[in-house]
mmCIF file as Biopython writes it, N, C-alpha, C and O atoms, coordinates in Angstrom:
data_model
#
loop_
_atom_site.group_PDB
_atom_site.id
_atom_site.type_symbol
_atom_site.label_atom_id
_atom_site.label_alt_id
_atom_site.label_comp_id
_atom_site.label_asym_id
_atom_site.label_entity_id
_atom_site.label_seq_id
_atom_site.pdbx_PDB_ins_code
_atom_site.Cartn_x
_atom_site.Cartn_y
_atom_site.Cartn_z
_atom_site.occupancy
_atom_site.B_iso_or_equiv
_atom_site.auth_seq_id
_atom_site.auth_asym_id
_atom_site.pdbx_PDB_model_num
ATOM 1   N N  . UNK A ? 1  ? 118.071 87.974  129.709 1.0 0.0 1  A 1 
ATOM 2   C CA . UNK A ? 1  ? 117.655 88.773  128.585 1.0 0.0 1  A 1 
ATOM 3   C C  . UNK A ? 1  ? 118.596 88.567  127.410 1.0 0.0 1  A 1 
ATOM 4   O O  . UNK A ? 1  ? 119.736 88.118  127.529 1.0 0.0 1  A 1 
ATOM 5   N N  . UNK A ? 2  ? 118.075 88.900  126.361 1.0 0.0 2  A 1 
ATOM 6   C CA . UNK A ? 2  ? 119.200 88.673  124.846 1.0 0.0 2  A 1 
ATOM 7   C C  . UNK A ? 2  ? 119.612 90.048  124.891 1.0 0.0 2  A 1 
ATOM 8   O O  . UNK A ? 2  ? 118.944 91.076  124.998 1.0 0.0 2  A 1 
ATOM 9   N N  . UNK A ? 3  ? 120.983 89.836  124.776 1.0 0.0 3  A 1 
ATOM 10  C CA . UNK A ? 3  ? 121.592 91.161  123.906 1.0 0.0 3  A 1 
ATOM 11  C C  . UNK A ? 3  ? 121.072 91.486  122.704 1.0 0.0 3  A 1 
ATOM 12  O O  . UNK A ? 3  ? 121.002 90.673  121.781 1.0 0.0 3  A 1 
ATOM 13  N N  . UNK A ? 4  ? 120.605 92.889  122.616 1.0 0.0 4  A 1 
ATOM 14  C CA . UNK A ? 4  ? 120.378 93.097  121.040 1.0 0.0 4  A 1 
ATOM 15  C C  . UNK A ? 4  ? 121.692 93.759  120.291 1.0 0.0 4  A 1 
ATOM 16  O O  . UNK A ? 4  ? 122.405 94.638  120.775 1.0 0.0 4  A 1 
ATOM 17  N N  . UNK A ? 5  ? 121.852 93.130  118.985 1.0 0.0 5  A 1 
ATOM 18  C CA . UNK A ? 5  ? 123.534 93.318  118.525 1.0 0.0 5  A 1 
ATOM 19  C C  . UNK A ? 5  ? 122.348 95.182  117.622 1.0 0.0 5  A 1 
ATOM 20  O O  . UNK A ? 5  ? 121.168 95.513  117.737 1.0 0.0 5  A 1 
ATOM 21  N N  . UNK A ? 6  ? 123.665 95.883  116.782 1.0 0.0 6  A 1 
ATOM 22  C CA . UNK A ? 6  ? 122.907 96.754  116.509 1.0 0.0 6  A 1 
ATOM 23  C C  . UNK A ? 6  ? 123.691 96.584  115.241 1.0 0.0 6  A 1 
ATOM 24  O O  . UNK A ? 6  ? 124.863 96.223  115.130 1.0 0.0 6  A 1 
ATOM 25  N N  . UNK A ? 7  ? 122.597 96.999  114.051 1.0 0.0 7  A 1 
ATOM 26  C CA . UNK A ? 7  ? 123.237 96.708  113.004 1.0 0.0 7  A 1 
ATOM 27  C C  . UNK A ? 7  ? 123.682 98.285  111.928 1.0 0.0 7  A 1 
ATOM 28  O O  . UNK A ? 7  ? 122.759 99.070  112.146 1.0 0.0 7  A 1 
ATOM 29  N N  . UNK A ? 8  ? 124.301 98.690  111.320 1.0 0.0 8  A 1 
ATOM 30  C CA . UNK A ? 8  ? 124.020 99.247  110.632 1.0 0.0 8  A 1 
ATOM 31  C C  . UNK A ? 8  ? 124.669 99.327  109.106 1.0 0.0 8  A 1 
ATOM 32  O O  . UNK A ? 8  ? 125.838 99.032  108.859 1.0 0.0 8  A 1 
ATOM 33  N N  . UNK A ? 9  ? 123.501 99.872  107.929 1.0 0.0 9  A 1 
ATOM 34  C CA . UNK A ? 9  ? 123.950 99.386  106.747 1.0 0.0 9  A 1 
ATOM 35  C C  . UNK A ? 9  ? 124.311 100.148 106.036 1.0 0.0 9  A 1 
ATOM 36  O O  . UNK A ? 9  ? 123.614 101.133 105.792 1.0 0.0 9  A 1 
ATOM 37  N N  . UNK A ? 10 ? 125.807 99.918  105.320 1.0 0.0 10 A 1 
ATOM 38  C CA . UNK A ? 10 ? 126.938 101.234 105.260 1.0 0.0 10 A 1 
ATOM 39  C C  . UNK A ? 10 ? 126.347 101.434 103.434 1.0 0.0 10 A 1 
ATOM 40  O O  . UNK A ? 10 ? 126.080 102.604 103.159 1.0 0.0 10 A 1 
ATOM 41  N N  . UNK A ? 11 ? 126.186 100.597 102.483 1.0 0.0 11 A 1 
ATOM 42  C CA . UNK A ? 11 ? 126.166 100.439 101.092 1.0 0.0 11 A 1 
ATOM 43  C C  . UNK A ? 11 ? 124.929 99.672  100.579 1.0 0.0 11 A 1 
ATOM 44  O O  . UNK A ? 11 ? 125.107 98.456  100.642 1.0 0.0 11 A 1 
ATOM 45  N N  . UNK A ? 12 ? 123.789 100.017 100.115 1.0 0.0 12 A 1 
ATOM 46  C CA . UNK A ? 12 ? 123.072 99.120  99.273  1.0 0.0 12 A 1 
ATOM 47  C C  . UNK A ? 12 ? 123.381 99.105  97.265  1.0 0.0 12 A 1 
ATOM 48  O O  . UNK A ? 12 ? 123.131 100.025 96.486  1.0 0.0 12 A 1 
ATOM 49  N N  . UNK A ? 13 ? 123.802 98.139  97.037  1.0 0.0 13 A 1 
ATOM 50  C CA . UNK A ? 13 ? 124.124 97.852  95.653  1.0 0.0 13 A 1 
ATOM 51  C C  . UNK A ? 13 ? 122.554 97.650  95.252  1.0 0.0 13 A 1 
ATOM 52  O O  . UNK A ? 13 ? 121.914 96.860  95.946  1.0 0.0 13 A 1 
ATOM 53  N N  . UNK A ? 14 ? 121.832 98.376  94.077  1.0 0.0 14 A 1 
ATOM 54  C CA . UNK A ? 14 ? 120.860 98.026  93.323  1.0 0.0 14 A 1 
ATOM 55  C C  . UNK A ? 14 ? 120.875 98.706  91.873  1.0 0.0 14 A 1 
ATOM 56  O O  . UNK A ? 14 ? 120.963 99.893  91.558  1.0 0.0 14 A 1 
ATOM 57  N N  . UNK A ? 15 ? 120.753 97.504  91.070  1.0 0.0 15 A 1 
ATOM 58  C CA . UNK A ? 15 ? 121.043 98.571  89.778  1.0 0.0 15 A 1 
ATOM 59  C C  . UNK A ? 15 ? 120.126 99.727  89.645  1.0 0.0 15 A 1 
ATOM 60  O O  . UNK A ? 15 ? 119.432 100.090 90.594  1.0 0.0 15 A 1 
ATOM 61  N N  . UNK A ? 16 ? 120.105 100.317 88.489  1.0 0.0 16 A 1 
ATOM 62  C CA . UNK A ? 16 ? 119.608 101.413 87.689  1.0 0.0 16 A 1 
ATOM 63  C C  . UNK A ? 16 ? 117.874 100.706 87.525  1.0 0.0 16 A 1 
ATOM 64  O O  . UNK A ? 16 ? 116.743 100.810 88.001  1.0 0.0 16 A 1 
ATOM 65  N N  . UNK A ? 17 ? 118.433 100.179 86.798  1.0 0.0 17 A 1 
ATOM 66  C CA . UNK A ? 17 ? 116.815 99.348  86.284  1.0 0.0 17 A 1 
ATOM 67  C C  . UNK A ? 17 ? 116.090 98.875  87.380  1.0 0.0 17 A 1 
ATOM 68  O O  . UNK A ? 17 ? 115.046 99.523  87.446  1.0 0.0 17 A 1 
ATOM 69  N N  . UNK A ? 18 ? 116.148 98.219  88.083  1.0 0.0 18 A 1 
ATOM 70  C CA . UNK A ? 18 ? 115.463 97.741  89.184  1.0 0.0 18 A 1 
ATOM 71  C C  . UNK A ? 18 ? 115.118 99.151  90.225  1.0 0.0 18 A 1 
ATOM 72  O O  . UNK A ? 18 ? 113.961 99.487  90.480  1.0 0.0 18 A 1 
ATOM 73  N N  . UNK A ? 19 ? 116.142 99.764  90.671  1.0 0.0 19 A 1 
ATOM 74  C CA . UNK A ? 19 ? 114.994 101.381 90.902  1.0 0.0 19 A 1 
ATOM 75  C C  . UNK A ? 19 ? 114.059 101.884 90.102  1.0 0.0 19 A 1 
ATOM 76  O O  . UNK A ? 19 ? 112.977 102.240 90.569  1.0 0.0 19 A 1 
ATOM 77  N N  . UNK A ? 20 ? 114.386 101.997 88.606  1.0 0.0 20 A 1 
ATOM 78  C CA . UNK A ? 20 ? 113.346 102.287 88.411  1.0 0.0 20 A 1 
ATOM 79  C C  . UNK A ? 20 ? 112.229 101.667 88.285  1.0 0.0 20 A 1 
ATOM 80  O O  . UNK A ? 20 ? 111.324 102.323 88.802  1.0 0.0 20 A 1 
ATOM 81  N N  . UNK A ? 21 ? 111.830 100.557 87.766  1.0 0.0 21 A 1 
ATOM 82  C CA . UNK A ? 21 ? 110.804 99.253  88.163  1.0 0.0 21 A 1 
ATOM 83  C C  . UNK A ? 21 ? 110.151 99.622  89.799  1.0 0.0 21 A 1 
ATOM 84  O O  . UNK A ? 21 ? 108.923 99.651  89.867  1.0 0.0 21 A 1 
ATOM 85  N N  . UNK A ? 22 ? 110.852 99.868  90.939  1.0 0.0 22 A 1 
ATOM 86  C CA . UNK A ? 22 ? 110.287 99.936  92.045  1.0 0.0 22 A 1 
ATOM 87  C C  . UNK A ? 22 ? 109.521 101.269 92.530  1.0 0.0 22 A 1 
ATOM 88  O O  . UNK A ? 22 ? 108.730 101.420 93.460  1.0 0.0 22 A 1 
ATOM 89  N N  . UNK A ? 23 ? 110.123 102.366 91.395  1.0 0.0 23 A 1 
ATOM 90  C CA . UNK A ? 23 ? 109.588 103.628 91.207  1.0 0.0 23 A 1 
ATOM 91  C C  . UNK A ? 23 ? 108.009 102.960 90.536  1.0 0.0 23 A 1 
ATOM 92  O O  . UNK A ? 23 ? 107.029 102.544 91.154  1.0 0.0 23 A 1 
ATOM 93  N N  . UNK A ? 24 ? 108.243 103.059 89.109  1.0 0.0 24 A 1 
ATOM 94  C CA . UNK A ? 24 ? 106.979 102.425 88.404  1.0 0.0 24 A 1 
ATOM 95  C C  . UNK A ? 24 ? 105.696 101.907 89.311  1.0 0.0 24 A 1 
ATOM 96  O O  . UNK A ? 24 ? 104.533 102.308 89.254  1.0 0.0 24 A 1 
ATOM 97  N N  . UNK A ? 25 ? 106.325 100.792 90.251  1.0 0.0 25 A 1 
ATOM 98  C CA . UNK A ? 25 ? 105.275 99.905  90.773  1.0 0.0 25 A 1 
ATOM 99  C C  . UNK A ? 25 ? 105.032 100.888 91.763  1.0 0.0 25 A 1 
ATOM 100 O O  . UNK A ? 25 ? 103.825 100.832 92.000  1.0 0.0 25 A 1 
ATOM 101 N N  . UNK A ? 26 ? 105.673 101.940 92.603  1.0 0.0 26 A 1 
ATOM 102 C CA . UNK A ? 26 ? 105.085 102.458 93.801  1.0 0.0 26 A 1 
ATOM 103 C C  . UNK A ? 26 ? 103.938 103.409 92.626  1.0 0.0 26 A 1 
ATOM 104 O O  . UNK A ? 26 ? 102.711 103.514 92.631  1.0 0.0 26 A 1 
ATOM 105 N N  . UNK A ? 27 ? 104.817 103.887 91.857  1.0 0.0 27 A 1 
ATOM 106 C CA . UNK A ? 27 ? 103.291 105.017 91.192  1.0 0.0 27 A 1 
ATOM 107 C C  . UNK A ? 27 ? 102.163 104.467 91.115  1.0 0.0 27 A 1 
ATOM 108 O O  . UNK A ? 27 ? 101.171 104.911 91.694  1.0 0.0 27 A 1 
ATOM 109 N N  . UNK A ? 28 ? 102.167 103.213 90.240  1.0 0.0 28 A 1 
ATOM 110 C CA . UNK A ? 28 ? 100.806 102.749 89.560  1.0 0.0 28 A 1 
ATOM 111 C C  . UNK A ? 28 ? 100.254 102.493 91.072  1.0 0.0 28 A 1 
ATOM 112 O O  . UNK A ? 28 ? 99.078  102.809 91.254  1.0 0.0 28 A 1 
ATOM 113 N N  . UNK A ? 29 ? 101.028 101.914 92.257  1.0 0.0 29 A 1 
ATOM 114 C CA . UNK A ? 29 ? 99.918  101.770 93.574  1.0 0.0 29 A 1 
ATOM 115 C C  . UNK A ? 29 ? 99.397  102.832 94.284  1.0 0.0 29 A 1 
ATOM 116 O O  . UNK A ? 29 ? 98.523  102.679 95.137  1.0 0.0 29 A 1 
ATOM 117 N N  . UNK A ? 30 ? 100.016 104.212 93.903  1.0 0.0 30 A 1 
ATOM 118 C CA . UNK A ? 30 ? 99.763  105.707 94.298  1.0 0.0 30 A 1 
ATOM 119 C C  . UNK A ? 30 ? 98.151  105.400 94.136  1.0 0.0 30 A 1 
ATOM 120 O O  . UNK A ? 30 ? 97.373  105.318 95.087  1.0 0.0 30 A 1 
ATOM 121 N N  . UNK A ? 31 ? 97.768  105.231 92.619  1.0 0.0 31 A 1 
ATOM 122 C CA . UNK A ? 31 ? 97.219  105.751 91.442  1.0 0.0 31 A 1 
ATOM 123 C C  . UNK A ? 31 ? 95.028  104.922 93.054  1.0 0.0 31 A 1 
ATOM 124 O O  . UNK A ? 31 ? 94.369  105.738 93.698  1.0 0.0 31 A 1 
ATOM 125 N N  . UNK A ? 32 ? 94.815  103.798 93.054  1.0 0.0 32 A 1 
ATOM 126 C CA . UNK A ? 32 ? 94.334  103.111 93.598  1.0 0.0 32 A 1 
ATOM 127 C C  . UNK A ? 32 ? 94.349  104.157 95.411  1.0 0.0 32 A 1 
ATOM 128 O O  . UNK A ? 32 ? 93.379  104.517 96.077  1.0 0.0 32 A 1 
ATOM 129 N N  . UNK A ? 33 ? 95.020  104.245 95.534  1.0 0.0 33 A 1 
ATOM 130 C CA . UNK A ? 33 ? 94.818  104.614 97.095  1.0 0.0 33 A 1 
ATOM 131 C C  . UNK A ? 33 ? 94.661  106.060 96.884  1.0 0.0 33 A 1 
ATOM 132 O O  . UNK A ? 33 ? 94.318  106.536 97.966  1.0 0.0 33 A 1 
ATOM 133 N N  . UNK A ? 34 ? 94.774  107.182 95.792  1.0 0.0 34 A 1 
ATOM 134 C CA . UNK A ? 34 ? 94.455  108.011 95.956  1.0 0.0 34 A 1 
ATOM 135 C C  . UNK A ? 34 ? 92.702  108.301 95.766  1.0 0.0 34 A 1 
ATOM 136 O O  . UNK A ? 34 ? 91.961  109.179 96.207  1.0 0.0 34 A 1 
ATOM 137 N N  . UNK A ? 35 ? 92.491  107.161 94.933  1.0 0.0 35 A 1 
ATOM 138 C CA . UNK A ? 35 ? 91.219  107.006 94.278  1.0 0.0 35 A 1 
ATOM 139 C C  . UNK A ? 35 ? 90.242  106.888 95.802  1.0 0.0 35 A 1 
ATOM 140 O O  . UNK A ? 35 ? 89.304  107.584 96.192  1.0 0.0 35 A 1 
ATOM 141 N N  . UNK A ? 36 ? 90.970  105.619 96.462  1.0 0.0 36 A 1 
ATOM 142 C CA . UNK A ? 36 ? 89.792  105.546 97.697  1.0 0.0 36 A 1 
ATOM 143 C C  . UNK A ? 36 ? 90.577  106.786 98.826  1.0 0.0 36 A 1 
ATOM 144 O O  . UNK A ? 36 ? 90.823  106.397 99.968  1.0 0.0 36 A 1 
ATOM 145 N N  . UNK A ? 37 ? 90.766  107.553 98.623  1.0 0.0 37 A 1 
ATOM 146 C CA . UNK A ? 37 ? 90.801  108.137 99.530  1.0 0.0 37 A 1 
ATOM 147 C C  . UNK A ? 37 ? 90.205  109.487 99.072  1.0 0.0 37 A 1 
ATOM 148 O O  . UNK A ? 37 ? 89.417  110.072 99.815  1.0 0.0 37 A 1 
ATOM 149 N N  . UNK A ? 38 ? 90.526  109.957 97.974  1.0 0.0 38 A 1 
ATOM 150 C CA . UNK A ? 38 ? 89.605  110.619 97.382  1.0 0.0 38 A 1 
ATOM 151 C C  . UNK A ? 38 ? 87.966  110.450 97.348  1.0 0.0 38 A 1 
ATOM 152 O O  . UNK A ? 38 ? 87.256  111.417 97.074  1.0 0.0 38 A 1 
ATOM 153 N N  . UNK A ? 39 ? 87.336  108.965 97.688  1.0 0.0 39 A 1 
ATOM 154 C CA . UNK A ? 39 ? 86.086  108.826 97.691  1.0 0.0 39 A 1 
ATOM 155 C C  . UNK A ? 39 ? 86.163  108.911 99.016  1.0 0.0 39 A 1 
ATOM 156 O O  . UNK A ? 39 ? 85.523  109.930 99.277  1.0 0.0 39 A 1 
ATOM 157 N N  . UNK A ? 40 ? 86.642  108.362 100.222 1.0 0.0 40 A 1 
ATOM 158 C CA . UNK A ? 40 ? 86.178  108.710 101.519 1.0 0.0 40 A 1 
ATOM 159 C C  . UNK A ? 40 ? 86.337  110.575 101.995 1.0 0.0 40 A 1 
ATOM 160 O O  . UNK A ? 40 ? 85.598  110.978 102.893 1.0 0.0 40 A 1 
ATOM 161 N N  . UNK A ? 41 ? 87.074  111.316 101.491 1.0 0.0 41 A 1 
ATOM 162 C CA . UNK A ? 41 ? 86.609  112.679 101.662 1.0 0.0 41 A 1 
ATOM 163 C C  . UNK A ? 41 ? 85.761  113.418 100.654 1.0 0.0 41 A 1 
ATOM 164 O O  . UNK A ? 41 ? 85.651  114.643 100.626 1.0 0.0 41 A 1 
ATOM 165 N N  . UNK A ? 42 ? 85.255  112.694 99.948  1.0 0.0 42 A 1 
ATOM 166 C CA . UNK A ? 42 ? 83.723  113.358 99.423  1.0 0.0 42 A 1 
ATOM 167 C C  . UNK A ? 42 ? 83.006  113.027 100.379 1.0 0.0 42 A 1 
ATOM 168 O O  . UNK A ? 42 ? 82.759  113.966 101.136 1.0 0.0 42 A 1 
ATOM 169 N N  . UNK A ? 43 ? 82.376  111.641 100.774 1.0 0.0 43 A 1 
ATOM 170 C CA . UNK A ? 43 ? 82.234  110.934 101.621 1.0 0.0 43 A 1 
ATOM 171 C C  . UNK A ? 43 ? 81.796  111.823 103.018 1.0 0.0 43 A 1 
ATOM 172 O O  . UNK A ? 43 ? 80.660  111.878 103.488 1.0 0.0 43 A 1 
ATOM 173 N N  . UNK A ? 44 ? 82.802  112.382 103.452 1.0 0.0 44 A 1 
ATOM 174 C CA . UNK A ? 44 ? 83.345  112.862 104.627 1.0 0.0 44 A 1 
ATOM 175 C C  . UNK A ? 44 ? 82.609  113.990 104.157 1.0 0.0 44 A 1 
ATOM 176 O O  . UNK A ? 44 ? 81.619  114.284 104.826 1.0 0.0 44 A 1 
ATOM 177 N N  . UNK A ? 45 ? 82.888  114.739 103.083 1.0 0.0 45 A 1 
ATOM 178 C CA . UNK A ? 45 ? 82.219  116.110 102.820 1.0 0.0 45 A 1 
ATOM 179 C C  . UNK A ? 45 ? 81.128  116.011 102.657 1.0 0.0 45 A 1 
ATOM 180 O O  . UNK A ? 45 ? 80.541  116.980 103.139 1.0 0.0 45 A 1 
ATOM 181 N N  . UNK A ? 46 ? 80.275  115.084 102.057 1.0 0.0 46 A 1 
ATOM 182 C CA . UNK A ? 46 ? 79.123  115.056 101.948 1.0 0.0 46 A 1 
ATOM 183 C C  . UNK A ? 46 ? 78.416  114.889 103.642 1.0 0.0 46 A 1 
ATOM 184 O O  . UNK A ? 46 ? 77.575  115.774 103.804 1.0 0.0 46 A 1 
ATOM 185 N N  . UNK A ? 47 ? 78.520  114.273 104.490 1.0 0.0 47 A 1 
ATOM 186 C CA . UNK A ? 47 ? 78.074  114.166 105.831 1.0 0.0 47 A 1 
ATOM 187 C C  . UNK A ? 47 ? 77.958  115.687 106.345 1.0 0.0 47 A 1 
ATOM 188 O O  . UNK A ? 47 ? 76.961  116.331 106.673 1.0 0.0 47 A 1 
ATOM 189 N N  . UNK A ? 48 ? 79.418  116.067 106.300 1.0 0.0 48 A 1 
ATOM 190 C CA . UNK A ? 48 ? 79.312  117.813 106.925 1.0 0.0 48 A 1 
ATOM 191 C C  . UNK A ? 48 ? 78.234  118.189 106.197 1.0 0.0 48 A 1 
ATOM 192 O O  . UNK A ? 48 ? 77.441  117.861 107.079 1.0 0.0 48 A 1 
ATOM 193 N N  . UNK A ? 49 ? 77.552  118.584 105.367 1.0 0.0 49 A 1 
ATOM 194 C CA . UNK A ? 49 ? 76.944  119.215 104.545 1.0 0.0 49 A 1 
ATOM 195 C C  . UNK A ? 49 ? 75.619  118.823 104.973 1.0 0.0 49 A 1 
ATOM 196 O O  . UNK A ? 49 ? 74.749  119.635 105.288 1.0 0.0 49 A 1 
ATOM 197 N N  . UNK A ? 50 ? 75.491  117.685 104.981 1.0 0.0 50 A 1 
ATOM 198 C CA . UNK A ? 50 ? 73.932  116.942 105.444 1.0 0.0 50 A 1 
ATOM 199 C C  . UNK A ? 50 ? 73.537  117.267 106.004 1.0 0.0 50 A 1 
ATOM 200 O O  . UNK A ? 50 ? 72.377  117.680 106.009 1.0 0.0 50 A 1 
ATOM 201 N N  . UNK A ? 51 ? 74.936  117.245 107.431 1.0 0.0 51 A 1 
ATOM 202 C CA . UNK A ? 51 ? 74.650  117.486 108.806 1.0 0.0 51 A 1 
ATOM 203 C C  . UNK A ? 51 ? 74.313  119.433 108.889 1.0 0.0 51 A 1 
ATOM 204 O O  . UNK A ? 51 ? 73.229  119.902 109.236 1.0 0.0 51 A 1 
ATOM 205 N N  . UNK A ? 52 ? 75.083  119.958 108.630 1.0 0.0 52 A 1 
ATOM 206 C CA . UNK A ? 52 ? 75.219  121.566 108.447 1.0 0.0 52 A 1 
ATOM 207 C C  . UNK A ? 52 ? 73.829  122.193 107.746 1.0 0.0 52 A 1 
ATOM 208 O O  . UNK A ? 52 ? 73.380  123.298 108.050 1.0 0.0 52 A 1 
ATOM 209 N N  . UNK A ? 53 ? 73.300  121.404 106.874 1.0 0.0 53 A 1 
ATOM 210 C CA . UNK A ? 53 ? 72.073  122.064 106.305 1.0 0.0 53 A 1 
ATOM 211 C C  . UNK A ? 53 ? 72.345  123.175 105.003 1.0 0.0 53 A 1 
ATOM 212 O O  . UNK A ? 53 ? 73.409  123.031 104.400 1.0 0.0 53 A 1 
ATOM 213 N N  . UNK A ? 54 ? 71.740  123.888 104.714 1.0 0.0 54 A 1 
ATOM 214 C CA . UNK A ? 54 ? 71.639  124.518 103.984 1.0 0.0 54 A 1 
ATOM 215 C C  . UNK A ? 54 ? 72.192  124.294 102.217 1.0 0.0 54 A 1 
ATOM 216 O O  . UNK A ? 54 ? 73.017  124.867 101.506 1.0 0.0 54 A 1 
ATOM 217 N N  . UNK A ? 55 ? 71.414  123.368 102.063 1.0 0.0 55 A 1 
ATOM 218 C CA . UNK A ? 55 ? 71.349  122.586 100.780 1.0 0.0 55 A 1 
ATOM 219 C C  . UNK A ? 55 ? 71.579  123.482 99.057  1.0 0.0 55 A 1 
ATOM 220 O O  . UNK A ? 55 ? 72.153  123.197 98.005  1.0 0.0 55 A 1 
ATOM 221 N N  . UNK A ? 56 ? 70.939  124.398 99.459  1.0 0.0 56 A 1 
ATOM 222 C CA . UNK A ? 56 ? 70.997  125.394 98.407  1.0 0.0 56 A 1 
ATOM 223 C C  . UNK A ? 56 ? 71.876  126.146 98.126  1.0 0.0 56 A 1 
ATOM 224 O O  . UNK A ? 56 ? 71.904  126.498 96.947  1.0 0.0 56 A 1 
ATOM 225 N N  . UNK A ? 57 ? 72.833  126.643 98.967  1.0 0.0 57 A 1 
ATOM 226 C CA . UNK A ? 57 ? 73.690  127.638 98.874  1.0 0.0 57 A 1 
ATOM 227 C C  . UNK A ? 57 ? 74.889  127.497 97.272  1.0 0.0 57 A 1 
ATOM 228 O O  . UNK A ? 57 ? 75.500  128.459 96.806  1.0 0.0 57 A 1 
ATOM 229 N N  . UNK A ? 58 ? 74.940  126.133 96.743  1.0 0.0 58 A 1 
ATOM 230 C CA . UNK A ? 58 ? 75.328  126.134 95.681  1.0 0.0 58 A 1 
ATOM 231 C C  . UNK A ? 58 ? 74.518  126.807 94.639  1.0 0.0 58 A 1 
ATOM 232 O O  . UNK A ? 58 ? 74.834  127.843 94.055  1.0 0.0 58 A 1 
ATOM 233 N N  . UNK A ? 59 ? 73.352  126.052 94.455  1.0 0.0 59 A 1 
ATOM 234 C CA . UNK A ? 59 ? 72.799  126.768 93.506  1.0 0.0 59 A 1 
ATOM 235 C C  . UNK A ? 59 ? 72.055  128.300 93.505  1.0 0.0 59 A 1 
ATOM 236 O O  . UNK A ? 59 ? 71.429  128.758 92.549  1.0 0.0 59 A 1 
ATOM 237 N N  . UNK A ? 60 ? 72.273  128.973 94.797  1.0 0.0 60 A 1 
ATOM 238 C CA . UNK A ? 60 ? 71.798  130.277 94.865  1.0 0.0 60 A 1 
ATOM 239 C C  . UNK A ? 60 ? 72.629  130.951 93.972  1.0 0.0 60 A 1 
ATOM 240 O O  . UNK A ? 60 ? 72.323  131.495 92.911  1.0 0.0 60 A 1 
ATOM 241 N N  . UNK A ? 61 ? 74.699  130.767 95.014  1.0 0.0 61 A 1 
ATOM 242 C CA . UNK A ? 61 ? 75.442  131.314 94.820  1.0 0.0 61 A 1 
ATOM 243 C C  . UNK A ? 61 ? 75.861  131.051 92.806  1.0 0.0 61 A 1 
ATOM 244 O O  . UNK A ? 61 ? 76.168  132.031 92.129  1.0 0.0 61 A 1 
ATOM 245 N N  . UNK A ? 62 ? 75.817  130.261 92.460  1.0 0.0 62 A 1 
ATOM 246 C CA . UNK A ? 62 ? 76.045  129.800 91.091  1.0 0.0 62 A 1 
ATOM 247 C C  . UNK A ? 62 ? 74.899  130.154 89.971  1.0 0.0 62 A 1 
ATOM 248 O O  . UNK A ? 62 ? 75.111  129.522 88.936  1.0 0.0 62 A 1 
ATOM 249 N N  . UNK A ? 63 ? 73.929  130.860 89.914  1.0 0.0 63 A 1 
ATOM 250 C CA . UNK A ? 63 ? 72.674  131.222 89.348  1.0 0.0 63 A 1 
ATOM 251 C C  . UNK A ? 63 ? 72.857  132.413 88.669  1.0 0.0 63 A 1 
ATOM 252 O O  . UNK A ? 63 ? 73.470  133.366 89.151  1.0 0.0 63 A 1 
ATOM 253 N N  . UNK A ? 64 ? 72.375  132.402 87.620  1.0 0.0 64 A 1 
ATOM 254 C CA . UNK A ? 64 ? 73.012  133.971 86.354  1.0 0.0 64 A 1 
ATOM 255 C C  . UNK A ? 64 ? 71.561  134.846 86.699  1.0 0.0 64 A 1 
ATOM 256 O O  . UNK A ? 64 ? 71.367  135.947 86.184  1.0 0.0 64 A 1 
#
């Protein structure tokens, strides 16, 4: 069998600027995956609803 050595890492040096750049790029990829995930639980909500029946209850409850 191999020995596994174990490593551990005491200091990462990264400037200022380059965190923030890696901030930037994680947001703008937030921005995309919230989108499809936001469409698969409409998605998701819309099925319950199909399945559950009672189609009207919006527009009963919402009616002046």
């Amino acid at each position: 069998m191999i020995d596994a050595q174990r490593i551990v890492i005491v200091d990462l040096r990264i400037s200022f600027f380059r965190l923030v750049v890696l901030f930037i790029k994680a947001a703008l990829a937030v921005i995309p995956a919230a989108i499809v995930v936001g469409f698969l639980l409409m998605v998701a909500t819309a099925l319950v609803a199909a399945i559950l029946g009672d189609h009207g209850f919006v527009m009963r409850h919402w009616t002046f």
